[in-house]
C-alpha positions in Angstrom: 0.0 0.0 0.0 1.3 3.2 -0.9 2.1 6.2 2.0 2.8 9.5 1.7 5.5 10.7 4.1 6.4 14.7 4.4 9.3 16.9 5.6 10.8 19.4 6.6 13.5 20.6 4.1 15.9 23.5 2.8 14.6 23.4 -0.6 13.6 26.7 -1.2 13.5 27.4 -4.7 13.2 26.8 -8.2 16.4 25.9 -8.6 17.0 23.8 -5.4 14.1 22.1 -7.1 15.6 21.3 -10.4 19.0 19.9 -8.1 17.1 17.5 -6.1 14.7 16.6 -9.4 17.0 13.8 -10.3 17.5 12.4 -7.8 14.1 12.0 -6.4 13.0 11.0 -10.2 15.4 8.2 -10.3 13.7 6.4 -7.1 11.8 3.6 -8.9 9.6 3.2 -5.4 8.6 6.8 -5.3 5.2 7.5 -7.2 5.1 11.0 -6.8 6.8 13.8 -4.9 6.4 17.9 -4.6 8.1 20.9 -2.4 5.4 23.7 -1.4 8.7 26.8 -1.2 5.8 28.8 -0.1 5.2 26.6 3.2 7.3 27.8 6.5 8.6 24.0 6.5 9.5 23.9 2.7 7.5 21.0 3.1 8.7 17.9 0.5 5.9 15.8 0.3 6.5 12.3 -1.3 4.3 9.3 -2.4 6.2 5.5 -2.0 5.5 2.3 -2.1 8.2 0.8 0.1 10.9 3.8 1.1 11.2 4.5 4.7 11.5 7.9 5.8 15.1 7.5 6.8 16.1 5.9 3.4 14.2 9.0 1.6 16.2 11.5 4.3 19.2 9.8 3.1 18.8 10.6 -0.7 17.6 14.3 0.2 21.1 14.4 2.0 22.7 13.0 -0.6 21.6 15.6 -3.8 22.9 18.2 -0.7 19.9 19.0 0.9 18.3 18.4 5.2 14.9 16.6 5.5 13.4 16.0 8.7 10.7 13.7 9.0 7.5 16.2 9.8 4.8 14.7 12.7 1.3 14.4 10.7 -2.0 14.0 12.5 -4.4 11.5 10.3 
């Protein structure tokens, strides 16, 4: 079953956008992803099918960005 997991990021523009891009595209378990720039949180909301939120921090950190895992209320 597919989640949808949000965080907290530095991704702040259009351009931070078209860094991380890639390397969110190339995740064959991620369905869909988007950052809201306008939200306080930069908030980098992505839909998977099996990726932890660690293992999704981990490739935010590793296109040169911070996530933090944000606490959502269902």
């Amino acid at each position: 079953m597919e989640k949808t997991l949000q965080f907290k990021t530095n991704i702040n523009c259009g351009g931070c956008i078209a860094k991380i891009k890639p390397s969110l595209d190339s995740q064959k378990e991620i369905s869909n992803w988007d950052v809201d720039t306008n939200s306080p949180n930069k908030t980098l909301t992505i839909n998977t099918l099996n990726l932890t939120a660690q293992e999704l921090m981990e490739i935010v950190n590793a296109a040169g960005f911070k996530a933090e895992p944000l606490i959502t209320t269902p």
